[in-house]
C-alpha positions in Angstrom: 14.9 -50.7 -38.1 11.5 -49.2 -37.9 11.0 -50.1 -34.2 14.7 -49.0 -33.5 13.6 -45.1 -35.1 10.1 -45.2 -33.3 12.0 -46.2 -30.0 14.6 -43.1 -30.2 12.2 -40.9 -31.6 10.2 -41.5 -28.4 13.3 -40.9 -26.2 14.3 -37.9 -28.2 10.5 -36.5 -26.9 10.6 -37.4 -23.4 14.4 -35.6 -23.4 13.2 -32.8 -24.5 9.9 -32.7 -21.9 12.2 -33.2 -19.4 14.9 -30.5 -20.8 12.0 -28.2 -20.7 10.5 -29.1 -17.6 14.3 -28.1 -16.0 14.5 -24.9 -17.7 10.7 -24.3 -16.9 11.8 -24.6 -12.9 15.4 -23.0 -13.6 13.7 -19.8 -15.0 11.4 -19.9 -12.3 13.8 -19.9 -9.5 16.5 -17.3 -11.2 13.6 -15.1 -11.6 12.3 -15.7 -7.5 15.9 -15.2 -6.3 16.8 -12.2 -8.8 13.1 -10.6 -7.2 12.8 -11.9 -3.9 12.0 -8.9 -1.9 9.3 -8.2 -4.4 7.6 -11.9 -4.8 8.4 -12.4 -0.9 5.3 -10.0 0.4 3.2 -11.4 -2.3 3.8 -15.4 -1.4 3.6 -14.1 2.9 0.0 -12.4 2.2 -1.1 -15.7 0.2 0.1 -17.8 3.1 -1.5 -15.6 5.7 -4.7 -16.0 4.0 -4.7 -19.8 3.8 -3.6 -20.5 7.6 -6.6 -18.1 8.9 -8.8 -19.3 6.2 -8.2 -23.0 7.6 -8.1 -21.9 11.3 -11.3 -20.3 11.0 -13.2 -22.7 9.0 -13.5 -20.2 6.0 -15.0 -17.3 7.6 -11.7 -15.0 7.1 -12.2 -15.4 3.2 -15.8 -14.9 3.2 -17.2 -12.1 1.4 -18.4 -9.9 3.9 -14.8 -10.0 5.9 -12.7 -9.8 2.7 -15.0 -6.5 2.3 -14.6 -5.0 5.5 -10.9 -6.1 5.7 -9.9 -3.9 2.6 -12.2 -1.0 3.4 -10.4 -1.1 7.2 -6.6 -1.1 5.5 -7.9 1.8 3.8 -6.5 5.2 5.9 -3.6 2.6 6.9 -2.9 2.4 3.3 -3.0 6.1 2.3 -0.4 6.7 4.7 1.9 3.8 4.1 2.2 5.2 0.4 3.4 8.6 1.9 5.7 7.0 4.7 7.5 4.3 1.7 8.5 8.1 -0.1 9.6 9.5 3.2 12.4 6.1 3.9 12.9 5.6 0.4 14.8 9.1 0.9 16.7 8.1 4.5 14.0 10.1 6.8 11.1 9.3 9.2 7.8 11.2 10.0 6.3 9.7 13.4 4.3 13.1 13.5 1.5 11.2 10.7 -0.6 9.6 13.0 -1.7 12.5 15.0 -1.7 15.0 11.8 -4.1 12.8 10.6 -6.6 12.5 14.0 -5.9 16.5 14.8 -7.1 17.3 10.7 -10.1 14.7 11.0 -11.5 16.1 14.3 -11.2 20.0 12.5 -13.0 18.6 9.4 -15.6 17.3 11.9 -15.7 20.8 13.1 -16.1 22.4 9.7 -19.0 19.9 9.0 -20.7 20.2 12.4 -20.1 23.5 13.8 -19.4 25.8 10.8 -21.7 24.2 8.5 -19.3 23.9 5.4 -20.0 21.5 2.9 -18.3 18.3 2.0 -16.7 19.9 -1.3 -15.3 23.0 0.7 -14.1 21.1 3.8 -11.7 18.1 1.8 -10.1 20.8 -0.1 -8.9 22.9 2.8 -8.0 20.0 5.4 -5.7 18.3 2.6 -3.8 21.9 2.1 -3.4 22.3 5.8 -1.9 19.1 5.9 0.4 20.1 3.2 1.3 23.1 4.8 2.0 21.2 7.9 4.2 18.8 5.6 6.3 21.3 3.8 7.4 23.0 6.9 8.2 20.0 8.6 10.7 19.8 5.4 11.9 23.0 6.3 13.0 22.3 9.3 14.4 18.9 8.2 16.2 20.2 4.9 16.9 24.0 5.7 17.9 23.7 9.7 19.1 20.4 9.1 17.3 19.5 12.3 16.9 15.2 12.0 13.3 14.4 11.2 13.1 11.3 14.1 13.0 15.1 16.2 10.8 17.0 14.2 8.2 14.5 13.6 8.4 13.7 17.1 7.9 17.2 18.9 5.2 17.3 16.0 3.9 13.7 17.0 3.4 15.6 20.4 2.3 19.2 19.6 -0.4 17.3 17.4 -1.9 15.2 19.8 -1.9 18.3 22.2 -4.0 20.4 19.4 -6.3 17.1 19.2 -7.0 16.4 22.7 -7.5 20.5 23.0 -10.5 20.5 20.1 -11.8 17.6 21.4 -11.8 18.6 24.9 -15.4 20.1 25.3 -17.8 16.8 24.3 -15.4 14.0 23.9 -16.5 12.9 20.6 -17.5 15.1 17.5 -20.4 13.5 16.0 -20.6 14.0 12.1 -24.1 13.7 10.5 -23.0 14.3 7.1 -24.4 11.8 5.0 -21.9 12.9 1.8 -19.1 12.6 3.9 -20.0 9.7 6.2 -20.3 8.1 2.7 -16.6 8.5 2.0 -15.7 5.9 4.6 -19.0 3.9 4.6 -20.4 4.1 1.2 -20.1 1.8 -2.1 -19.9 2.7 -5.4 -24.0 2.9 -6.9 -24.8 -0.2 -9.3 -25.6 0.3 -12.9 -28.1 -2.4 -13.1 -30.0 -4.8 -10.4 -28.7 -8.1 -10.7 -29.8 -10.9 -8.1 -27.2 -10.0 -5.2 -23.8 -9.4 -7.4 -22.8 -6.0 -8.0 -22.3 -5.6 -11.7 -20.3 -2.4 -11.8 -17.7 -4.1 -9.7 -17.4 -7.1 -12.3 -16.6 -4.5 -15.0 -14.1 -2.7 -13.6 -12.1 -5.9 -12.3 -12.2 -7.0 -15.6 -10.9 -4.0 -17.2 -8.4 -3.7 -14.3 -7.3 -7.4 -15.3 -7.3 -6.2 -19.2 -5.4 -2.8 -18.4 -2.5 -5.3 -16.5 -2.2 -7.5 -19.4 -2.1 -4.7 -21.6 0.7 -3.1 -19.7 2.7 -6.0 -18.8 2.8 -6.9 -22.7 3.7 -3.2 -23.4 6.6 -2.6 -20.9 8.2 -6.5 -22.3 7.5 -4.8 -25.9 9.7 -1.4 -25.0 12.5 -3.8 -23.0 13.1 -5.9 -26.3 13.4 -2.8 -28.2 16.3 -1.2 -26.4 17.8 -4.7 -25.5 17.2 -5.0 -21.9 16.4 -8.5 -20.3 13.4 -9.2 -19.9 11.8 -12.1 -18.0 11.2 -15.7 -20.2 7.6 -15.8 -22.0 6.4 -18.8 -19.5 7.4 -16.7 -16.4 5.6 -14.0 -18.0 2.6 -15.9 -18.9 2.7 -17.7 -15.2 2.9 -14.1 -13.9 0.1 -12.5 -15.9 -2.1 -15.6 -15.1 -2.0 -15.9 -11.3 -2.4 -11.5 -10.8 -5.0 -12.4 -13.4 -6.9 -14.9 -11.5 -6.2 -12.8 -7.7 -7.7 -9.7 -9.3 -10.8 -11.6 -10.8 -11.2 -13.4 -7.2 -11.0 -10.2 -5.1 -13.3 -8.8 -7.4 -15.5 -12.0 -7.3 -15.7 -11.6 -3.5 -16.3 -7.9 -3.2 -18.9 -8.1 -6.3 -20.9 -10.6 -3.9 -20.8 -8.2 -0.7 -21.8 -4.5 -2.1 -18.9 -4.0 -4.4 -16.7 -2.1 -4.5 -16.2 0.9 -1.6 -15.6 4.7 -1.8 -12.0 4.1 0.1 -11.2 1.4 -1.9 -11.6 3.8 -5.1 -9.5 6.3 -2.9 -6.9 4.3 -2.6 -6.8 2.9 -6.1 -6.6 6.8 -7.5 -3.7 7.2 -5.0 -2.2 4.3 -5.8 -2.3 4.4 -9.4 -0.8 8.5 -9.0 2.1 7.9 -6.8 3.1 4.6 -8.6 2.8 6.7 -12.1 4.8 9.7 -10.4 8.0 7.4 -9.0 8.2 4.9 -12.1 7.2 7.5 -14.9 8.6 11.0 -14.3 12.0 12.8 -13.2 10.6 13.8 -9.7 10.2 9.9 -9.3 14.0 9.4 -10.7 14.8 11.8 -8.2 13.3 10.9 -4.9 15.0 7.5 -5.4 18.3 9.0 -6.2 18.2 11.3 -3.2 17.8 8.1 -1.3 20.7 5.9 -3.1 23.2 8.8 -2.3 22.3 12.1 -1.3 25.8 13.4 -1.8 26.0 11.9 -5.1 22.1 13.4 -6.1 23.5 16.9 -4.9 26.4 17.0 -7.1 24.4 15.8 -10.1 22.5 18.6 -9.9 19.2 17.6 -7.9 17.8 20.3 -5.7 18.0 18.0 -2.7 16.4 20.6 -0.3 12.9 20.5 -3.2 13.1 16.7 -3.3 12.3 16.6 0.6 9.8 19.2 1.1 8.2 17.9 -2.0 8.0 14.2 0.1 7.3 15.8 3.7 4.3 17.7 1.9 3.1 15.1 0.5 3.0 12.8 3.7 1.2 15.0 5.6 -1.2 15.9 3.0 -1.5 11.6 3.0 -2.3 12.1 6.6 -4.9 14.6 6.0 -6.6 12.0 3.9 -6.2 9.4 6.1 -7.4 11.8 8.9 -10.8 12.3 6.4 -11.4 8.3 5.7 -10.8 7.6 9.2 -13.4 10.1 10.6 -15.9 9.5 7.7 -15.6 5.8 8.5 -16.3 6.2 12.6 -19.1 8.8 11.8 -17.0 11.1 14.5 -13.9 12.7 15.5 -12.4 11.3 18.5 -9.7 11.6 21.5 -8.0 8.5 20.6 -7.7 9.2 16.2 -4.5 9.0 14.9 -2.5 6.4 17.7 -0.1 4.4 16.7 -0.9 5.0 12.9 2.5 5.9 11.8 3.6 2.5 13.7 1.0 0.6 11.4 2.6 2.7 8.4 6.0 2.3 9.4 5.0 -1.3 9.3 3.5 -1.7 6.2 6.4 0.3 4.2 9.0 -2.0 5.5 6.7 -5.3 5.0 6.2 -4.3 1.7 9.5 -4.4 0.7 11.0 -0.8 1.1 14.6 -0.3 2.6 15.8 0.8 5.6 18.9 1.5 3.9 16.9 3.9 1.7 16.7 4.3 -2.3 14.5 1.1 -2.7 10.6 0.2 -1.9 7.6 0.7 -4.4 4.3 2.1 -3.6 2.4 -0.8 -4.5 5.0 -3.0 -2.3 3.3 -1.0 0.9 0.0 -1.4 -0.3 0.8 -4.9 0.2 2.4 -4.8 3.7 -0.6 -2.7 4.5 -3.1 -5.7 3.5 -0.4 -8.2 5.5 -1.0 -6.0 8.5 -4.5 -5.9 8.3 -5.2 -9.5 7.4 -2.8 -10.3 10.6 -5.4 -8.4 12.5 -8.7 -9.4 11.1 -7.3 -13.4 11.4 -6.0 -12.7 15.0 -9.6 -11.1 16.0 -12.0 -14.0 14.5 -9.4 -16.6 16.0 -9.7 -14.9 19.3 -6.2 -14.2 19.8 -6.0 -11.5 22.7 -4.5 -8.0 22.0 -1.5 -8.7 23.9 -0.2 -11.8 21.6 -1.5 -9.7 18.5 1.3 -6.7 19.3 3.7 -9.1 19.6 2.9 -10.9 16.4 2.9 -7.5 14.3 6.3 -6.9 15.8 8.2 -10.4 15.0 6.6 -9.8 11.9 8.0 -5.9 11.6 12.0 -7.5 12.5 11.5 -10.1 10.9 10.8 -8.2 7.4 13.9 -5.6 8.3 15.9 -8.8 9.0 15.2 -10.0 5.8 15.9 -6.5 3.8 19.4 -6.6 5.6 20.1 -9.9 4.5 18.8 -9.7 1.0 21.1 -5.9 0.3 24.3 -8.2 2.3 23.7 -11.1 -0.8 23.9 -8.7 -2.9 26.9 -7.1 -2.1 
């Protein structure tokens, strides 16, 4: 009888390994299908890495190329955060691109020929592109004129202006160390510590502490209002792998310099526009202008506000990118600004935003920026020539609005 018990208890326990194993995988695949446009940039970007990795014997993932990688997706970046905001609300702005070379080659010109300094010049080139912005919403909300036309006659008018301040040398050297630094520079050390940057240790591990702690606190505020939240495995699963993709980036930058100026740029911009669209009414509101415009207007939302509020603040994005780009080529040039609001455009609808409007997340183009970039970078050290590489970043570009049109047809 003894044996007979010790037999079925043993059953009994492999059962329920097995029952938990299933629901382990059954979680796991509700919760890929329920978020597949969100996982789906984050599993693409992984699988990038490890093809160009192995096809270039390691050297994409090396320290010094990670580094540069992230510090080159930088302007891109900026301007992808501005361009999601700009579809998420059913619009286009293919003026960015040459906003941002025109206002890099006249902070050159402050710098050089006027002789303003650093803290006088940033300040004035990002509320020119604002200004810049908020008419273009003028003319888009009050003259209902479509923005594919305004952004392009200001796609053209702008690289007019550039070529005409660039016309007498060419290039506009800058000599500015403080801004040069913007682009170039890394974040000083607190301590010397063989060749790992310290300082950039720290803050990855408060970074990994401050997701935890937020994760944990938004799953906290769900249960107490009764929403669903995801099972504790999937959440642990979660927590661990952004964990341990955090603590390697950091890993790798902490070996090559640190962190960079841009890459703190674009972590403050980041961490602003995600707070402003998840946290506050104007956020609730740009994504209910895009849902249903008609439907926002007669709820009471100032349509009109909501899209000069977005225009402004995608050309003042441009500005910025206009600044990072020139600090990080030392120069203004004939040439800043092309085909950055294609590589924008890009990365917003890589990283999961809609071209339906009403859905894509800031962070989500942050992504698609790095999958663009990392496409690049891999392309270059394989040798692949230019012509291939366009053609790659465009499969790539239908291939990610195939796959929101499919995903919002499931769903329906």
């Amino acid at each position: 009888m003894k044996s007979i018990d010790i037999n079925k208890s043993q059953t009994n326990t492999v059962n329920h390994q097995e029952g938990v194993a299933v629901q382990f995988f059954k979680d796991a695949y509700l919760l890929f299908k329920e978020n597949i446009r969100e996982y789906g940039m984050y599993i693409s970007l992984v699988i990038i890495m490890i093809i160009f990795s192995i096809t270039t014997d390691g050297l994409f993932m090396s320290s010094r190329n990670i580094s540069n990688l992230i510090n080159q997706t930088g302007y891109i970046a900026v301007l992808a955060v501005g361009m999601t905001l700009v579809i998420v609300i059913r619009h286009i702005d293919l003026s960015v691109g040459f906003v941002a070379g025109f206002l890099g080659a006249i902070a050159a010109i402050m710098l050089t020929k006027l002789g303003l300094p650093v803290i006088i010049t940033i300040p004035v080139i990002l509320l020119l592109g604002l200004m810049i912005g908020l008419f273009n919403g003028l003319l888009v909300a009050k003259f209902t004129i479509p923005s594919f036309v305004v952004s392009l006659a200001g796609m053209l008018l702008f690289r007019g202006a550039l070529l005409q301040v660039t016309e007498g040398t060419g290039t506009i050297i800058v000599d500015n160390e403080a801004f040069n630094a913007i682009g170039n520079g890394f974040i000083p050390d607190i301590v010397n510590f063989e060749d790992v940057h310290i300082l950039t240790i720290i803050l990855g591990l408060v970074a990994i502490g401050f997701f935890i702690w937020n994760e944990l606190k938004v799953r906290k505020n769900k249960l107490k209002y009764n929403f669903s939240v995801i099972p504790s495995s999937m959440l642990l699963i979660k927590i661990i792998l952004v964990s341990a993709v955090i603590g390697y980036i950091t890993w790798t930058l902490a070996n090559y310099n640190g962190l960079s100026w841009t890459v703190i740029v674009v972590i403050l911009i980041v961490g602003i526009y995600h707070f402003i669209t998840t946290k506050t009414v104007i956020g609730r509101h740009i994504y209910a202008v895009g849902g249903n415009p008609e439907a926002a207007k007669l709820s009471g939302i100032d349509v009109n506000k909501i899209t000069y509020m977005v225009f402004g603040s995608m050309s003042m994005l441009a500005a910025l990118s206009g600044i990072l780009y020139t600090s990080r080529l030392q120069s203004a040039t004939t040439t800043a600004g092309t085909a950055f609001e294609l590589d924008a455009i890009a990365a917003a609808y890589v990283g999961g935003v809609s071209a339906a409007g009403g859905v894509g997340k800031v962070t989500g183009s942050i992504v698609g920026a790095l999958v663009m970039s990392a496409l690049t970078s891999g392309m270059n050290l394989m040798g692949v020539g230019i012509s291939y590489q366009y053609m790659i970043k465009g499969i790539v570009l239908v291939s990610a609005v195939i796959f929101d049109v499919a995903t919002r047809n499931k769903k329906k």
